[in-house]
N, C-alpha and C positions, 0 to 999 in steps of 0.2 A: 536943722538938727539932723545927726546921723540918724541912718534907719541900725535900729540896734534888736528891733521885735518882729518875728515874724509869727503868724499864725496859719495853722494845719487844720483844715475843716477833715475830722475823720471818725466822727459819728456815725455815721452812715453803716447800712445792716449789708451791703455787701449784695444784693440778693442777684447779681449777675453770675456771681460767683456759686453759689450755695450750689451742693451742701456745703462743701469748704470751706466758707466762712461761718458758716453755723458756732464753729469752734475757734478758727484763726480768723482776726480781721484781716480783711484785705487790702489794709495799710502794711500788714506784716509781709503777703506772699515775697516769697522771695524774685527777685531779678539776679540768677544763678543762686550766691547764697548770702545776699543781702536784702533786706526787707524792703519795699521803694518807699518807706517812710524813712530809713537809715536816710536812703539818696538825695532824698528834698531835703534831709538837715545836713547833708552834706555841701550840697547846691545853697543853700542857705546861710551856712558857715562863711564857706567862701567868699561870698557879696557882701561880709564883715557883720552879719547876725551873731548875736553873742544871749539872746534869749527865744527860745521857742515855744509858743505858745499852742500845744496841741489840745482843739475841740473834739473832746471824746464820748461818750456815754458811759455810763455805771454799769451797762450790759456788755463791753468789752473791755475785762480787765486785763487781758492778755498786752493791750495796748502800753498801759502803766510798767504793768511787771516789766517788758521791755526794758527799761530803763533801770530794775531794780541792780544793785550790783550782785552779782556770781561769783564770792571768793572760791566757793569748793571747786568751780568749773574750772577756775582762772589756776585754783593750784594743782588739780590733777591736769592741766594742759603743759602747765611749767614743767612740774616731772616727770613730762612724758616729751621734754624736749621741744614741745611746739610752741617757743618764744613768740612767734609772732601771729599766732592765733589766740595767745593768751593777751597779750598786749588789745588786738582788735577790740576783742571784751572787754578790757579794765576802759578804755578811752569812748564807750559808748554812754554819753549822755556827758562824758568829764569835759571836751571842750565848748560844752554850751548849755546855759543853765533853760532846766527845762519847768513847766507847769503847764500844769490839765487845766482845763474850764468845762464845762459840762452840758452837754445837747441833750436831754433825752424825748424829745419830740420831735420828729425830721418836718419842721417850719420851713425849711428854703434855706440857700446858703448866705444869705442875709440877716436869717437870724443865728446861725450859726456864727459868721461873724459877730453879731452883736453879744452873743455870749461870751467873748473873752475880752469885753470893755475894761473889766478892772483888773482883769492881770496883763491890759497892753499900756492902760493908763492913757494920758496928755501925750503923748508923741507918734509923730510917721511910725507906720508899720506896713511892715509885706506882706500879703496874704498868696500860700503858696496851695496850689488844691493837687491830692497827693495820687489824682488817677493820670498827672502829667510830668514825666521825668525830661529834664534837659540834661542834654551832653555835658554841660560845661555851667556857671556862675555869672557867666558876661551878661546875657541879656537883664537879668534881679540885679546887677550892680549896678547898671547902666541905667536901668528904672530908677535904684535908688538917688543916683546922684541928680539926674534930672530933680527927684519930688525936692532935692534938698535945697537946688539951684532956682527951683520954679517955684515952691513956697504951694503946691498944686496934689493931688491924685496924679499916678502914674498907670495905665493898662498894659500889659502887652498883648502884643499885635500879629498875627500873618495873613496874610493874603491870600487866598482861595479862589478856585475856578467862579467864575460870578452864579452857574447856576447852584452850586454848593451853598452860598450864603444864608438861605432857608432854614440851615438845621442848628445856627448860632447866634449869639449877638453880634451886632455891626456897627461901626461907628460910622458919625457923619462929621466925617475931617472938615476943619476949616481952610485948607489947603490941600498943597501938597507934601508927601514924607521928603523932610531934606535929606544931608548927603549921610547924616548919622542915624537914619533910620527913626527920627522922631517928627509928629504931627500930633500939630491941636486938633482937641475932640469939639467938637459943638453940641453933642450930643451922644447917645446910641439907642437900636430900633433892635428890640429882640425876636428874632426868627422872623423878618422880614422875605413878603415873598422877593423872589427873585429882580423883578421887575420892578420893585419898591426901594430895593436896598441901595443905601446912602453911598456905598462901595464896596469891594470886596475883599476890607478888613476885617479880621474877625478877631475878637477877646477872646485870646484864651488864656489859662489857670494860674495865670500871675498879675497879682497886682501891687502897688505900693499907693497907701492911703493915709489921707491926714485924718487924724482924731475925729476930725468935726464929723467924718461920716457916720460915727455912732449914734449923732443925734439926727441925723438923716432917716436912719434904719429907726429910730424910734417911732417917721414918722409918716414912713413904706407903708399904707393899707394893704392889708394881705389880701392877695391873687388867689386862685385857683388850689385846693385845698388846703387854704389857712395859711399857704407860704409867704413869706417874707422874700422877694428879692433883691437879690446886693443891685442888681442894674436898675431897680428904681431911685436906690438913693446915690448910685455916680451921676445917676442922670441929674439930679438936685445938686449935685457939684458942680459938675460941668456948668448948671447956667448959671452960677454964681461965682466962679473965681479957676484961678487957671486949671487946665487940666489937660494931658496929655496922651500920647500912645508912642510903643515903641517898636516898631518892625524891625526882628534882628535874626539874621538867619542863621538860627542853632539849633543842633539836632535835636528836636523833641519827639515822641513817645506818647500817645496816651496810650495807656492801658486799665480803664475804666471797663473795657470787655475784656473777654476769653483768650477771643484773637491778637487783640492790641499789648496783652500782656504779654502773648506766648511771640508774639514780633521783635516784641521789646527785648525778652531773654535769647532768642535768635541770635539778633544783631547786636547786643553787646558780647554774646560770648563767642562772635565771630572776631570781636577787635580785642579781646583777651588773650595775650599771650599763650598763656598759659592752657587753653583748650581753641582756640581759632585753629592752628595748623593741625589738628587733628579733626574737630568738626568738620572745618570745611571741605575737605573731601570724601568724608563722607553722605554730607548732606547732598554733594554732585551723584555719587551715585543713588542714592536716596532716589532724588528726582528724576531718574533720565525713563 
């Protein structure tokens, strides 16, 4: 079955950010003057999502309104000639149908996922976590068609200096990555020491999962303040029925910190037409 559903774990209070987030989630900050929650439905769209299912709280409603439509903004944009900023606006939320589900206890991202069981339903879904921005759609497409081809859970994957592996989770491949960047998972070992770790794969914030992990998560003992982890119940996949990873080398971004964010706004608005040849030399003299 296509993957048709993705979900956005974006509950979460932000407090890396704060004050700022006090008032804007930090799903919204902008990456120039797009929010990185627009980017992940964008990156999303792309790998052929056509529902998206964002985990929110009732304490950020700024998140919903997002979505709500803006005629007055959209007509005094038109008559003031800016067709294509007015356009931007009318098309936010129109090529992909959206629903909330609801977090208001931060349990682990495990139970976050499990809170949007009944608006993902019976079928594959994507689960995309919104403090990692990808260049491009290839790598969630290339997830999806594997889960659809393998009947299995999909992770993705990159590869890290081995004594990095400490601060992530890590899979314990059944082999080797072939020539398209996929390897059976046997398992995975979260924030294994160095000298422990299975290799130096590391999960990061994309996955594609078959339904059945809902009941997996129902059946996760909560860890370490009450949380729920999604890596306890892949691990319960994994040893029962296929399951995969996919190392694909596309530019990604976290920007879950200050710095990662402000890297991220850097280096996209270096390859923006429209402000790169002006930024960048500035930024050379900046630094000399």
């Amino acid at each position: 079955m296509r993957v048709h559903t993705a979900v956005v774990p974006a509950a979460g209070m932000g407090t890396r950010f704060l004050p700022a987030t006090k008032a804007v989630p930090k799903e919204l900050l902008p990456i120039i003057d797009t929010p990185a929650l627009q980017l992940i439905i964008d990156e999303a769209v792309g790998a052929g999502v056509d529902h998206m299912v964002i985990v929110t709280s009732r304490s950020k409603p700024a998140i919903e309104a997002y979505f709500e439509p803006a005629p007055g903004v959209v007509a005094k944009l038109r008559s003031s000639g800016r067709e294509q900023l007015a356009d931007r606006l009318e098309a936010i939320g129109r090529d992909v149908r959206v629903s909330f589900a609801y977090q208001d206890e931060a349990l682990g991202l495990g139970h976050a996922v499990g809170c949007a069981r009944d608006a993902v339903g019976d079928e594959p879904f994507a689960v995309l976590l919104p403090d990692e921005l990808m260049g491009s759609s290839e790598l969630l497409d290339q997830m999806a068609r594997l889960c659809e081809s393998s009947g299995g859970s999909v992770v993705g994957l990159k590869e890290v200096p081995h004594e990095d592996v400490g601060a992530y989770g890590v899979i314990d491949p059944t082999g080797p990555v072939d020539a398209a960047g996929v390897v059976g998972v046997r398992t995975m070992v979260e924030k294994p020491a160095p000298d422990d770790a299975p290799s130096d794969l590391i999960i990061i914030g994309r996955y594609v999962l078959t339904p059945d992990v809902f009941d997996e998560i129902d059946r996760v003992e909560p860890g370490a303040g009450g949380e729920i982890q999604l890596t306890d119940a892949l691990k319960a996949q994994a040893a029962r029925s296929p399951f995969h990873g996919v190392v694909r080398d596309v530019l990604r971004h976290d920007t879950g910190t200050p710095l990662g964010w402000l890297t991220a706004v850097v280096e996209r608005a270096l390859e923006d037409p429209s402000l790169g040849p002006a930024l960048r030399p500035w930024l050379r003299d900046l630094v000399r």
